[in-house]
Residue, then its C-alpha position, 0 to 999 in steps of 0.5 A: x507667378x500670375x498661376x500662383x496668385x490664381x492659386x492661392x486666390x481660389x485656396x482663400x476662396x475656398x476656406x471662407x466657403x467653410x464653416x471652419x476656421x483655418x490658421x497656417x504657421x511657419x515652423x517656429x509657430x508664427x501665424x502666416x494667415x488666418x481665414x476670416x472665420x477664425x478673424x470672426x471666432x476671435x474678434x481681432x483684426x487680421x493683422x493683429x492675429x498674424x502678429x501671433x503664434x500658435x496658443x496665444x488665444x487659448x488657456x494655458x494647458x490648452x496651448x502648452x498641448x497644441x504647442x506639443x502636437x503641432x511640434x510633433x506633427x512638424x517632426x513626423x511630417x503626420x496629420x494630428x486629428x480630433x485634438x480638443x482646444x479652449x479658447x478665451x475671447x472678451x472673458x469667455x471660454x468657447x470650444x473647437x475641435x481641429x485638425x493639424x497638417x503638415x505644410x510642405x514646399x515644392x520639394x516636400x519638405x516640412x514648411x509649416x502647418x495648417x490648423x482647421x477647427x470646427x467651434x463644438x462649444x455648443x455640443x459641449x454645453x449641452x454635454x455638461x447640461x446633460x451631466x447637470x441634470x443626471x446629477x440633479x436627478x440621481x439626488x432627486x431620486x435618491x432623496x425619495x426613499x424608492x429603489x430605482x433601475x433601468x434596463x435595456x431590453x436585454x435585461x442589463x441595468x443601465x442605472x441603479x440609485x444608491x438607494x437600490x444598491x443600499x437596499x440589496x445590499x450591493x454596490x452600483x457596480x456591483x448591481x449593474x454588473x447584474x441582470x434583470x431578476x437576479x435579486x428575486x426570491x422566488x423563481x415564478x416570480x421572477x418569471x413574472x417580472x421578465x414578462x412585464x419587463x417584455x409587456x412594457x417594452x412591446x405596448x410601451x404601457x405601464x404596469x403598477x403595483x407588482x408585488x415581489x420579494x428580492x434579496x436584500x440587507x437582513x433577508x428577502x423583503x416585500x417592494x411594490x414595483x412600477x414598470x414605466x417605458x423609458x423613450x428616445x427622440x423616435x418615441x421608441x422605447x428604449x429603456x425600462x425604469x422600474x421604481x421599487x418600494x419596500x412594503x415589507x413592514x406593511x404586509x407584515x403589520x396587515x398580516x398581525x392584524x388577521 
């Protein structure tokens, strides 16, 4: 008995070193302890926790799911790994990742469960900031009447504006299904392009003011290209975004005049 309390002293010990909050249940889904990070994450006391069952602090869906994996882990006696939670506390959503194991007595049999979760709400903050402002600058960049991609080093597209996709005459899927030059008209041309796309990724400088013509709506049109490198965190350059605009009427307005 005294070897088992030693036990299960260094078990606690053990948890509360960890950033994770670690719950247990029974098989009926019964709290039967709780660490203090997961007292901590809640804001409730202890015995207020232990007093509840597995998806009581989460939102709806969320706890209908956990309810479902935790049975499952309790039927195959299988680790349920990576499940994704939301939890409510004082009005507020936050965020974990967890872990489901299997618990079991002396004798193997299934007794319970453990849940460890890591609080990720942070990471996927950041996550919907992220898609806020690609959707920000997706508007931004449509609303200024310019064609604009990115590509890779391999020439692959990474992002076409609507604007681009209009003007081709193509759809988004369809021009990032494509590569690098594939609208250009003239095949010197189009050689020309890929050494200032090879330029701008090896000096990182940028390159302004190209004159092409590519395929579009109605027939091949003029556009004055800027190459500008595109960094990661490194300073490495990654990406190159190319900014397009249609000088067809121009040169054609330049032309009558001679």
């Amino acid at each position: 008995m005294e070897a088992q309390e030693r036990s299960g002293q260094l078990y606690r010990e053990v948890v509360e070193l960890t950033d994770a909050a670690v719950v247990r249940f029974d098989t009926e889904g019964r709290r039967t302890f709780v660490s203090e990070a997961f007292v901590r994450r809640h804001g409730r006391p202890a015995e207020e926790l232990l007093k509840g069952t597995i998806g009581d602090q989460m939102v709806p869906e969320d706890a209908k799911q956990d309810l479902e994996l935790f049975r499952q882990c309790i039927a195959t006696d299988r680790p349920v790994r990576g499940f994704l939670s939301r939890h409510v506390k004082e009005g507020q959503t936050f965020y974990t990742r967890g872990n489901l194991t299997p618990i079991r007595d002396a004798a193997g049999v299934v007794v319970g469960a453990q849940v460890t979760s890591v609080d990720i709400t942070d990471m996927v903050e950041a996550q919907h900031e992220l898609r806020r402002s690609e959707e920000m600058y997706r508007s931004l960049v449509d609303s200024v009447g310019a064609a604009v991609i990115r590509v890779d080093r391999e020439g692959r597209r990474t992002f076409v504006s609507g604007f681009a996709a209009a003007v081709s005459g193509k759809t988004q899927e369809e021009m990032l299904a494509g590569r690098f030059g594939d609208l250009v008209v003239d095949p010197e041309e189009r050689e020309k392009a890929w050494a200032l796309l090879r330029q701008t990724f090896e000096t990182g400088k940028s390159v302004r003011g190209f004159v092409i013509r590519e395929v579009a709506t109605g027939g091949p049109r003029y556009f004055s290209a800027n190459w500008e490198p595109i960094r990661d965190a490194s300073g490495n350059v990654v990406e190159v975004q190319v900014t397009s605009f249609d000088i067809t009427e121009m040169l054609e307005a330049h032309e009558a005049l001679k």
